[in-house]
N, C-alpha and C positions, 0 to 999 in steps of 0.2 A: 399527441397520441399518448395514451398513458402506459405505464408498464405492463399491466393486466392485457392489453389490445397487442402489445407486440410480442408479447409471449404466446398469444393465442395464434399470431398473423403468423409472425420467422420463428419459432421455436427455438432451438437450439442454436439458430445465426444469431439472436437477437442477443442469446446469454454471452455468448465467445463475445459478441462487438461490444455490449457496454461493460461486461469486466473487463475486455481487454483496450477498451477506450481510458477508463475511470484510471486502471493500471499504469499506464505511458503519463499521466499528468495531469487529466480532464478530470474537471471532478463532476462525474457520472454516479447515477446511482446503482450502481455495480450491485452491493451486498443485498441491497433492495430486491434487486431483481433478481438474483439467486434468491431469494426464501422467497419469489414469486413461482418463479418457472417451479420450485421443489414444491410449493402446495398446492402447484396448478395440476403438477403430476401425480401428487397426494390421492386430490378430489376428483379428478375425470381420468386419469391413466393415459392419457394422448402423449405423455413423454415418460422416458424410462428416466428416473432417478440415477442409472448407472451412466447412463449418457451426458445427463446434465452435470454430474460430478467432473466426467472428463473433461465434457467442452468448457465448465467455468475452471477447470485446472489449469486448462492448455490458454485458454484468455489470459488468466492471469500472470503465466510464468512469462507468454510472449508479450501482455502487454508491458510487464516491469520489466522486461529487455531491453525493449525500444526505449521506454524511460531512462535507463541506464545507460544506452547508447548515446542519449539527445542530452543529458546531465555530460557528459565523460566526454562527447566530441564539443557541446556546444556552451553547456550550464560555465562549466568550470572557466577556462578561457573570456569569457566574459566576466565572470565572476572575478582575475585576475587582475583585467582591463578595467572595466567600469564599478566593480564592486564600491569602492570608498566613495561615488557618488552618492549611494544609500547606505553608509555606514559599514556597508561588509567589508573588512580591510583586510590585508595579510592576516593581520592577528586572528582575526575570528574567520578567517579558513584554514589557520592552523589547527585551531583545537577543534574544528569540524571537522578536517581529515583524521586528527588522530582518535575523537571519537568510531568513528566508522572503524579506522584500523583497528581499533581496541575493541569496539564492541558491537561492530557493525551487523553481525550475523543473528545477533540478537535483537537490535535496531531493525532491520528487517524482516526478520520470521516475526515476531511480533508485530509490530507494525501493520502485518495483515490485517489484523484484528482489529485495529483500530481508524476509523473513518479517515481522518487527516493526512495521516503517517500512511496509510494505503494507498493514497492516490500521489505523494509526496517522497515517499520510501528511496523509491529507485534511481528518481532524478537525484536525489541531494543524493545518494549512494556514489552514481556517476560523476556529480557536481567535484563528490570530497574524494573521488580517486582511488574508490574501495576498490579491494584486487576483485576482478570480474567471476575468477573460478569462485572465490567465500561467496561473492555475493549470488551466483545461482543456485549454490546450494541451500542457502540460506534463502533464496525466492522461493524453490520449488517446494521446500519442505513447508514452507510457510501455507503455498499456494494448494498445494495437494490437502492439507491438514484443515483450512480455512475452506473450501469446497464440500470436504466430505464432510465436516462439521455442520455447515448450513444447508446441505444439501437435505440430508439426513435428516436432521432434524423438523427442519420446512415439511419435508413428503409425507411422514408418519402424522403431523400437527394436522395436515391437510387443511380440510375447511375453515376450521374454527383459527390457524395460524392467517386466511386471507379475510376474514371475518377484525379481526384484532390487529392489523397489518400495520393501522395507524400507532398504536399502541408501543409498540415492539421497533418499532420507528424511533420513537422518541425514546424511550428504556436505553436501546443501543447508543442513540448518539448521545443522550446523559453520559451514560457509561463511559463512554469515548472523551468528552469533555472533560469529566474527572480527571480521566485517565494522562490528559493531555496536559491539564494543570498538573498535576503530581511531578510528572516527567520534567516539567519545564522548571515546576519549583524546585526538584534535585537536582539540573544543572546547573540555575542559577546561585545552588550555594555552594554547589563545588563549580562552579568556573574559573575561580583564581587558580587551586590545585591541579584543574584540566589543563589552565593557560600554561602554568608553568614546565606540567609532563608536556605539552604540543611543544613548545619554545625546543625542551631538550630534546625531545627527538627530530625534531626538523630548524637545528639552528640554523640563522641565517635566509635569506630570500627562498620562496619556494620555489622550485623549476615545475615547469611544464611538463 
């Protein structure tokens, strides 16, 4: 069933479940389906724009909860135990937690934005043991701001944004792709510098 039939079918259930699916860990077409429902409401008016703003808010903040829940009871403790099976070792959840500590609220309000890190955000959030009170504030403002962004934008585009939808599909995930290489190429030339600030702030084994 494609996303245009289930915006038509559940309306507003359909927007809360797959941002708030996509959110927790699934990689769901979430943002997709906000700039649908927003220019489904655009072009025929059968959903109020302020509605779909709140319900993809409320999807979002609670599905990156449960993410951060299932990261912080489950991610982590595994990651501890079996991590160096695949390479993840103390060392490299060191400088993962102290990223998050360091710059996690930014890590995450961003993050929205970006495909990978949206659906990924919360778990490694919970994974690396970010303080829960940073990390909701830093979800909601993300989640509220990334809603009323595509909300908005979607419902005024109306027709001609479901008309181009393929389009705007790919723009974004380019976008996103860049976005994801830059990121990855800035850590990997400061990782030694990271390793070093993680080492001093958490000498010694890390605890649970």
């Amino acid at each position: 069933m494609s996303i245009d039939q289930l915006i038509h079918d559940y309306g507003y259930l359909a927007v809360f479940a797959l941002v708030g699916i996509e959110s927790l860990g699934v990689p769901l077409p979430g943002e997709t389906t906000l700039i649908v429902a927003g220019a489904y409401a655009g072009r025929t008016h059968h959903l109020h724009p302020l509605l779909i703003f709140l319900v993809a808010s409320a999807g979002a903040i609670v599905g990156d909860n449960i993410g951060y829940w299932i990261g912080d009871k489950g991610g982590y403790p595994l990651a501890r135990r079996y991590g160096r099976y695949v390479r993840l070792d103390e060392h490299k959840l060191k400088v993962a937690r102290y990223l998050f500590d360091q710059r996690g609220t930014l890590v995450v309000f961003f993050g929205r934005f970006v495909s990978i890190l949206r659906t990924y955000a919360a778990f490694l959030a919970g994974t690396s043991r970010m303080r829960w009170r940073e990390f909701l504030v830093a979800n909601a403002s993300g989640g509220v701001v990334w809603a009323a962004i595509y909300t908005t934008a979607a419902y005024f585009a109306g027709s001609t944004i479901m008309r181009e939808s393929g389009t705007i599909n790919l723009a974004v995930g380019l976008v996103a792709l860049v976005a994801v290489v830059v990121v990855l190429l800035a850590i990997r030339h400061s990782i030694k510098r990271f390793a070093e600030r993680a080492e001093a702030a958490y000498p010694g084994p890390l605890e649970d």
